[in-house]
C-alpha positions as CSV (number, residue, x, y, z in Angstrom):
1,X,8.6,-8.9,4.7
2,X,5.0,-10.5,6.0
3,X,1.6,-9.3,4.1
4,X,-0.5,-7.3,6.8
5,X,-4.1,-8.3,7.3
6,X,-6.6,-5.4,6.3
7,X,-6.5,-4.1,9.7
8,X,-2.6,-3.6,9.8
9,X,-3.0,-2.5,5.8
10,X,-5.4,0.0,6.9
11,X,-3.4,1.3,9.7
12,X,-0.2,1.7,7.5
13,X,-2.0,3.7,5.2
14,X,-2.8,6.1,7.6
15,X,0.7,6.3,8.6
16,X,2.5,6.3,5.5
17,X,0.1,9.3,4.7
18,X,0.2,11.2,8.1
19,X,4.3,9.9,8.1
20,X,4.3,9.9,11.5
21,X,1.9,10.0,14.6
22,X,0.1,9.2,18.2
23,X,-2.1,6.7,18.0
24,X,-4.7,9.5,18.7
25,X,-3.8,11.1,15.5
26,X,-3.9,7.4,13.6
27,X,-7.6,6.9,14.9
28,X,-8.3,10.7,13.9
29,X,-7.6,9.6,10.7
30,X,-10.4,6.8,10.2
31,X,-13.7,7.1,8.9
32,X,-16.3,6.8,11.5
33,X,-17.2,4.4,12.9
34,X,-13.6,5.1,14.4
35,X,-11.9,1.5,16.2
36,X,-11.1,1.9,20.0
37,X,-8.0,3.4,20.9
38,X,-6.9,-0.2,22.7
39,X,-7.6,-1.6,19.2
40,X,-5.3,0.5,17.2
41,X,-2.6,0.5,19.7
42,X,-2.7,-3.3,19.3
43,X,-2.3,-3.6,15.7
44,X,0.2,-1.1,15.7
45,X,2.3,-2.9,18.4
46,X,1.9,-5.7,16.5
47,X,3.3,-4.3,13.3
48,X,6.3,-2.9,15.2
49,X,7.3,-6.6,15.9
50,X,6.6,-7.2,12.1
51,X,9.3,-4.2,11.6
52,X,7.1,-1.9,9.4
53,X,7.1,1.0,12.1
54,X,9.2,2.7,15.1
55,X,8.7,4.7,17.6
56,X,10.3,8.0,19.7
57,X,9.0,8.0,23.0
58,X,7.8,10.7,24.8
59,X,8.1,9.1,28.3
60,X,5.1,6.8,28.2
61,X,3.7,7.9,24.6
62,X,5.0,7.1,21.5
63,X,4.9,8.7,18.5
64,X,4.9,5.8,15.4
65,X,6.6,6.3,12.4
66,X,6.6,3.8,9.1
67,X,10.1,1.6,8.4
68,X,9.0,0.4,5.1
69,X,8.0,3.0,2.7
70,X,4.7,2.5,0.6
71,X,6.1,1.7,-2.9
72,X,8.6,-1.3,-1.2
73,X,5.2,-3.1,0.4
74,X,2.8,-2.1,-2.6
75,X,6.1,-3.8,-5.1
76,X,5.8,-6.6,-2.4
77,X,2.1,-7.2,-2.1
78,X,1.7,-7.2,-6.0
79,X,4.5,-9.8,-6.5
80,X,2.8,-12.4,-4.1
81,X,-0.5,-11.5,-5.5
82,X,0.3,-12.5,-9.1
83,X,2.3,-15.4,-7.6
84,X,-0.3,-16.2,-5.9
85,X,-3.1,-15.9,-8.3
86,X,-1.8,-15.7,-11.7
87,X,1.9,-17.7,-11.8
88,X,3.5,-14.2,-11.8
89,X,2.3,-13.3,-14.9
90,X,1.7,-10.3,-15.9
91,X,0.3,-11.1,-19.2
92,X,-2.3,-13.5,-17.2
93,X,-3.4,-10.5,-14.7
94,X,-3.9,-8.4,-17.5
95,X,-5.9,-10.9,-19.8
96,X,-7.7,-11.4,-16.7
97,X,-8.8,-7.8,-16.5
98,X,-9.5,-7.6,-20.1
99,X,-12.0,-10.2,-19.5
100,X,-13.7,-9.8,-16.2
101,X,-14.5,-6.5,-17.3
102,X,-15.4,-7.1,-20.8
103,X,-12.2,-4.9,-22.9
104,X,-12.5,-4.6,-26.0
105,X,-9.6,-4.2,-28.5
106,X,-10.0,-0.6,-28.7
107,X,-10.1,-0.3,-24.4
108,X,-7.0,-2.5,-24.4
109,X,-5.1,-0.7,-27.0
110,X,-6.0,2.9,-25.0
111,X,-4.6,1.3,-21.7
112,X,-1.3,0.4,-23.8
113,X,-0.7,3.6,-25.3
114,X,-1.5,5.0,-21.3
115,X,1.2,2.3,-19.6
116,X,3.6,3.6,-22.8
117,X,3.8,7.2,-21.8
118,X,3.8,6.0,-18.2
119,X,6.7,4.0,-19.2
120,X,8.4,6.7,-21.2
121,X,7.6,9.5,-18.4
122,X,9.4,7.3,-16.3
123,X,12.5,6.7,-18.1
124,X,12.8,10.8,-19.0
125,X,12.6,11.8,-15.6
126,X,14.1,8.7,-13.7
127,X,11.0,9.2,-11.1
128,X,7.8,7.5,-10.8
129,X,4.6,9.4,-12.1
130,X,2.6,7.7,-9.5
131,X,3.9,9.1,-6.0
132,X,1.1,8.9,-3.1
């Protein structure tokens, strides 16, 4: 799997919330001001030959659909930004965190006890709390 530049990112996002769509209904779907049509039908060509979306044609339309779902690239993305940034560590990212934005004990020990019953919810249920 490649990392998509914003535009691409921004694109998917639409999709894999719409799940599937014209490029009409894509550019419907951005704040204004809205990109030209030619525009979005270029990047989404262009992630077609990345394989993160199809299409079913309609004779000459095409109605786009993702191939990789949200959580797979999001799993991606996160892996290569830690590798990328904090020698895939996690404890790194999260000391980080803590002290770009000035945590104190208290803060951190509130987000533990939140990623714990995330963690928990998780394992009772076997699904994900956070679904898009």
């Amino acid at each position: 799997m490649k990392e998509l530049t914003k535009a691409e990112e921004e694109v998917m996002q639409i999709l894999w919330h719409i799940r599937k769509g014209f490029v009409k209904d894509i550019i419907e779907h951005f704040t204004e001001p809205k990109p030209a049509y030619n525009t979005v039908s270029t990047i989404v060509r262009i992630l077609e030959k990345k394989g993160f979306v199809a299409y079913t044609a309609y004779g000459k339309s095409h109605e786009y659909y993702p191939l990789i779902a949200r959580d797979n690239y999001k799993s991606f993305f996160l892996k290569n930004f830690m590798s990328g940034y904090f020698g895939g560590s996690f404890g790194k990212l999260v000391s980080f965190f803590a002290k770009d934005n000035n945590l104190n004990v208290q803060e951190l020990d509130q987000l533990m006890q939140q990623v714990k019953g995330e963690l928990n919810q998780d394992n009772d249920d076997g699904e994900p709390t956070d679904k898009p």
